[in-house]
C-alpha positions as CSV (number, residue, x, y, z in Angstrom):
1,X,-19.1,-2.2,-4.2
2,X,-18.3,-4.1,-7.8
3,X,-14.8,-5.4,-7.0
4,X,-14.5,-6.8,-10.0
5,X,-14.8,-3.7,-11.6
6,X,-12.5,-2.1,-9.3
7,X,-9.8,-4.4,-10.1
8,X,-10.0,-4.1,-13.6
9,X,-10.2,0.0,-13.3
10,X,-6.7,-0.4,-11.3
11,X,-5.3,-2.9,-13.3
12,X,-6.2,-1.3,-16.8
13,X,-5.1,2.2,-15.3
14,X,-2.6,1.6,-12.9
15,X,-1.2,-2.1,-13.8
16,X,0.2,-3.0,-10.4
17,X,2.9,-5.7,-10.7
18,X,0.7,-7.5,-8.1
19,X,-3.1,-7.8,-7.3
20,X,-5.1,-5.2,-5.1
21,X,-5.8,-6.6,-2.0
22,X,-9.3,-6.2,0.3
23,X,-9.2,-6.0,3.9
24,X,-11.9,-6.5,6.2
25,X,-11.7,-6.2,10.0
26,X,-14.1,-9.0,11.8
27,X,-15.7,-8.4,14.6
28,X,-15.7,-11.1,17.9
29,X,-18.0,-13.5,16.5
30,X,-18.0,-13.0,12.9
31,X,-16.9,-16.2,11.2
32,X,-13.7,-15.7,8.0
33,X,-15.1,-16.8,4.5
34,X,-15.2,-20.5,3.7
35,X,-12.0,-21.2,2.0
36,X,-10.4,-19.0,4.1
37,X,-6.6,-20.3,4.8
38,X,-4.6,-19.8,8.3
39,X,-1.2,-18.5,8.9
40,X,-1.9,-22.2,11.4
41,X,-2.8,-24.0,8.1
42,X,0.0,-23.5,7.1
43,X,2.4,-24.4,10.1
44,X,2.8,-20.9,10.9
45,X,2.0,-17.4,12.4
46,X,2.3,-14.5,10.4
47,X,2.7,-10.8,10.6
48,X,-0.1,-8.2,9.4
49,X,2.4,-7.5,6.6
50,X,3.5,-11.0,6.2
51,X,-0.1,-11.3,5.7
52,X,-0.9,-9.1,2.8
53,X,2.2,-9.8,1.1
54,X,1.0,-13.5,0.6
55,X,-2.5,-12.2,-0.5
56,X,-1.1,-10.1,-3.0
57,X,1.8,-11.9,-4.4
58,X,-0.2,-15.6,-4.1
59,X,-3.2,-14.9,-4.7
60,X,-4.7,-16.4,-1.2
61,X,-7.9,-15.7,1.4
62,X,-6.1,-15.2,4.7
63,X,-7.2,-14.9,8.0
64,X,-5.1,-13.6,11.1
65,X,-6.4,-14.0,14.0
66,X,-4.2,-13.2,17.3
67,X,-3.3,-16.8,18.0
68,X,-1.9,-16.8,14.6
69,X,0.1,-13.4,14.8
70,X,3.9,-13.5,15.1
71,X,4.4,-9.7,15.8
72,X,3.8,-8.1,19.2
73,X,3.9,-4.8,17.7
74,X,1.5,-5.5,15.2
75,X,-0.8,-7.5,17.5
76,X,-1.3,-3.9,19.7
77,X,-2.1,-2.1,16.3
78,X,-4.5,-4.1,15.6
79,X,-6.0,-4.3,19.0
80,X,-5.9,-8.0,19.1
81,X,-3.5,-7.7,22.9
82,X,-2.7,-4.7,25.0
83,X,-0.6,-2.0,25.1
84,X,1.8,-2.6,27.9
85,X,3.8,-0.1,29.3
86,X,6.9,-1.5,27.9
87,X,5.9,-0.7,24.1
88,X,3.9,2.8,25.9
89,X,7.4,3.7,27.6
90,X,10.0,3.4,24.2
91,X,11.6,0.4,24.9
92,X,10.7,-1.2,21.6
93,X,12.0,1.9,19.9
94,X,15.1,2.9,21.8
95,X,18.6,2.3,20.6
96,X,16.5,0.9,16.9
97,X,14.3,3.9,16.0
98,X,14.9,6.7,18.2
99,X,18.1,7.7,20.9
100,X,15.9,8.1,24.0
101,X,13.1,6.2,25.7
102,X,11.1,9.8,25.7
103,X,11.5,9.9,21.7
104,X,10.3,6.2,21.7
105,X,7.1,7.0,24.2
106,X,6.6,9.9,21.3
107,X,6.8,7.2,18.8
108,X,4.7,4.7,20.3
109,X,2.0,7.1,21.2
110,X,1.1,8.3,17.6
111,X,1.0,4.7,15.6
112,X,-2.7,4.4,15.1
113,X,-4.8,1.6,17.4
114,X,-7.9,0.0,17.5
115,X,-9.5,-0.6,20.7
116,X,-8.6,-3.3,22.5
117,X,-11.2,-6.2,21.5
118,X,-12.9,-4.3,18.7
119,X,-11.7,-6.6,16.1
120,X,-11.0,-10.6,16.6
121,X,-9.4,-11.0,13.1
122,X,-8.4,-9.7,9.9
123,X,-9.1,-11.1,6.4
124,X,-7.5,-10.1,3.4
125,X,-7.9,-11.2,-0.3
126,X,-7.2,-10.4,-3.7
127,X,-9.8,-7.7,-4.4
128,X,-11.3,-9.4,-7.8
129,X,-12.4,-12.2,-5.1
130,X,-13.1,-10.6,-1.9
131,X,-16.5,-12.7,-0.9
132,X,-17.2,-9.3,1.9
133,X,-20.0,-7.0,0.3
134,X,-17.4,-4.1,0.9
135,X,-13.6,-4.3,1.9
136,X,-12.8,-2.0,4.6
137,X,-9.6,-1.0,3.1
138,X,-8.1,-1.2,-0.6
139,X,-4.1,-1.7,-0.7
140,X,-2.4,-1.0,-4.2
141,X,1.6,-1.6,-4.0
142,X,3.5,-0.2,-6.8
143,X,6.0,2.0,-7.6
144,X,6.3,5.7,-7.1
145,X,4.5,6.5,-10.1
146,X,1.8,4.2,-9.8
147,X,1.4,5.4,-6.6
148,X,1.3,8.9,-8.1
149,X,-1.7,8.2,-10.7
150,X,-3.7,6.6,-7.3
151,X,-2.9,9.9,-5.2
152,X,-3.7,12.4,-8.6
153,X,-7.2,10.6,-8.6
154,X,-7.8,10.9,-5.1
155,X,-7.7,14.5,-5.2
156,X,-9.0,14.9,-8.9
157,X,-12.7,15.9,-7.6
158,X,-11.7,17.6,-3.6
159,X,-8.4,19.1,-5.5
160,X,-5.8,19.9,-2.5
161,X,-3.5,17.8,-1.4
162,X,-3.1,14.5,0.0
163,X,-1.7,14.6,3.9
164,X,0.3,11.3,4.9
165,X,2.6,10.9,7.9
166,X,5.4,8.8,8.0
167,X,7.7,6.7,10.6
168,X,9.4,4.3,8.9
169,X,7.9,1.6,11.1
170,X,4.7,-0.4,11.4
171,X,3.4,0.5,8.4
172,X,0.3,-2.1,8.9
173,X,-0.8,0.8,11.4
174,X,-1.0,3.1,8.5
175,X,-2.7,0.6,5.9
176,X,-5.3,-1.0,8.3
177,X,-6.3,1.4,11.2
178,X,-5.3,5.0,10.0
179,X,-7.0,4.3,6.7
180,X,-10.2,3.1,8.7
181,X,-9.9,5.7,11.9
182,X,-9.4,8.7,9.2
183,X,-11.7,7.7,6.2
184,X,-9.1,8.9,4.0
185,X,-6.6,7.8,1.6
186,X,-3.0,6.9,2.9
187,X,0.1,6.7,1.0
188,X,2.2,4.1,2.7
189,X,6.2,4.1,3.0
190,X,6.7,0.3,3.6
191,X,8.5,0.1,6.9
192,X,11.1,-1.7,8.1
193,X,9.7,-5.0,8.8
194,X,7.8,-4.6,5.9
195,X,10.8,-5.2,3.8
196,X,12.7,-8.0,5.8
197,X,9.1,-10.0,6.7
198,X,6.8,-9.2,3.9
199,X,9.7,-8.9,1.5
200,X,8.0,-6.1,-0.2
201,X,10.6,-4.3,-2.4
202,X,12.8,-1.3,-2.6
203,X,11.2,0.3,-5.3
204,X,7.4,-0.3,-3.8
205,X,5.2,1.9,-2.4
206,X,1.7,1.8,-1.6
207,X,-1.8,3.7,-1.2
208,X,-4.6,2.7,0.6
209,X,-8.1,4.1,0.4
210,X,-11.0,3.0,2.7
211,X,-14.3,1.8,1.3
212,X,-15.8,5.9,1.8
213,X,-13.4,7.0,-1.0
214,X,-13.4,4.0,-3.9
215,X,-16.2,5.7,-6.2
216,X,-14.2,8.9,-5.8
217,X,-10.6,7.4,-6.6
218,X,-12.0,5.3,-9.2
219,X,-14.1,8.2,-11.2
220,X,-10.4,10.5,-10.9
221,X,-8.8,7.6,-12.3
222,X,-11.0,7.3,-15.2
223,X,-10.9,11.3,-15.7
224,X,-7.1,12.2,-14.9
225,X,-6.4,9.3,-17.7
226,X,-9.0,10.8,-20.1
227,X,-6.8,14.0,-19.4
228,X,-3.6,12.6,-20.8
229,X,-2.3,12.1,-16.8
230,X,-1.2,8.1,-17.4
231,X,0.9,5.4,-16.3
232,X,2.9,4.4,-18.1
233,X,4.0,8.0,-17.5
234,X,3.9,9.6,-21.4
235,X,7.6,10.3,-22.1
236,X,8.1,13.4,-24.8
237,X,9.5,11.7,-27.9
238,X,9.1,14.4,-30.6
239,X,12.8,15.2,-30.6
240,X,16.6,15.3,-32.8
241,X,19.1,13.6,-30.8
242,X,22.7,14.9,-29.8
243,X,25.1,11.7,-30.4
244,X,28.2,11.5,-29.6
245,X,31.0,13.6,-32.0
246,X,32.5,10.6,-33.3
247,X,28.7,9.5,-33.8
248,X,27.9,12.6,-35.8
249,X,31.7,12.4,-37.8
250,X,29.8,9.8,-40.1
251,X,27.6,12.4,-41.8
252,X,30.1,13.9,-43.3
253,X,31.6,10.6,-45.0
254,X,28.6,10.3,-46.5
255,X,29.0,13.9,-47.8
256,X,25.8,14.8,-45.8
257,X,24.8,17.7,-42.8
258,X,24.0,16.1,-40.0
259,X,19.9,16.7,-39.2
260,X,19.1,19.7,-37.6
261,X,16.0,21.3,-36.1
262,X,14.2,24.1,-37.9
């Protein structure tokens, strides 16, 4: 995979306000990149979202390894501790997400999961400098129409639709493992921790692809653009404008019509 190229494909067609970000899952025993800085570097632990918030906004390598992960929630998704049966039961979602334990249990059981010791840590970087011969997942944040052109390429070639599900919590779920367990694209809705711990913004979105789909996404950006489908969205501009009467009440002073259109 050129990353380079990649990057410069989804800034030149997509312009994201921030960089594209490469995530690799590690594997008990695989080593992070030299260079690679810690949430424990830097006198801290840090959430999966915390995580790719820095990379993209900052510009940083980051590793998270469990012993550097603040969020209990995040650390089951991820498969880095195990799912007790407080989280399996609701409790973490009752009375915050849902009204009844049952709801929460309903809750709990469909946010996406690695196995339990699959992975030992997660690296993320800005994709331009991702040192991995293949990310395992591409996140782009933008707005809803940036968003928009990524999900219009994914399906320029398979045509369709794009199916994404939704909870309005642990969004780092959807990025990381449903992106890697499905092989398919994802558009994210940023969660609620999201927001208050990765700060990512009201108007952001994002999509994820795994490494399976890139080519694909990249070759329906290139062709939706040549196809006039672009961001920034074309706005029709060929048009007379209605102003205001007392706007139009000049033409007449200047013993003119105001223009018309044939």
């Amino acid at each position: 995979m050129d990353v380079k190229a990649i990057t410069e494909m989804i800034e030149n067609y997509v312009r994201p306000a921030t960089f594209p970000v490469g995530i690799k899952m590690l594997k008990p025993g695989e080593p992070l990149p030299p260079k690679t800085r810690t949430p424990t570097d830097l006198g801290s632990r840090f959430a999966t979202c915390q995580t790719i918030n820095v990379v993209r906004r900052y510009g940083w390598s980051i590793g998270l390894a469990a012993d550097a992960h603040s969020c209990p929630l995040g650390l089951v998704a991820l498969g880095f501790k195990p799912n007790v049966e407080y989280l399996q039961e609701g409790h973490a979602c009752e009375g915050m997400y849902t009204e009844t334990l049952e709801a929460g249990a309903r809750t709990e059981a469909a946010v996406p999961k690695f196995e339990l010791g699959k992975y030992a840590s997660l690296f993320a970087s800005p994709l331009k400098t991702h040192p991995f011969e293949s990310p395992d997942v591409i996140a782009v944040f933008g707005n809803s129409a940036q968003v928009m052109r990524l999900v219009q390429a994914s399906l320029y070639k398979r045509g369709g639709y794009l199916n994404s599900s939704f909870s309005g919590r642990l969004d780092c779920a959807d990025i990381v493992v449903k992106t890697m367990q499905t092989s398919d694209c994802q558009v994210i809705l940023p969660c609620t921790g999201d927001r208050m711990f990765g700060q990512t913004q009201d108007e952001e979105m994002a999509f994820s692809m795994p490494a399976s789909k890139v080519d694909e996404v990249m070759a329906g950006l290139e062709a939706t653009h040549k196809g006039g489908i672009r961001y920034p969205v074309t706005t029709f501009m060929n048009y007379t404008a209605k102003f205001p009467a007392k706007y139009e009440a000049v033409w007449e002073m200047w013993g003119e019509k105001k223009p018309t259109t044939k």
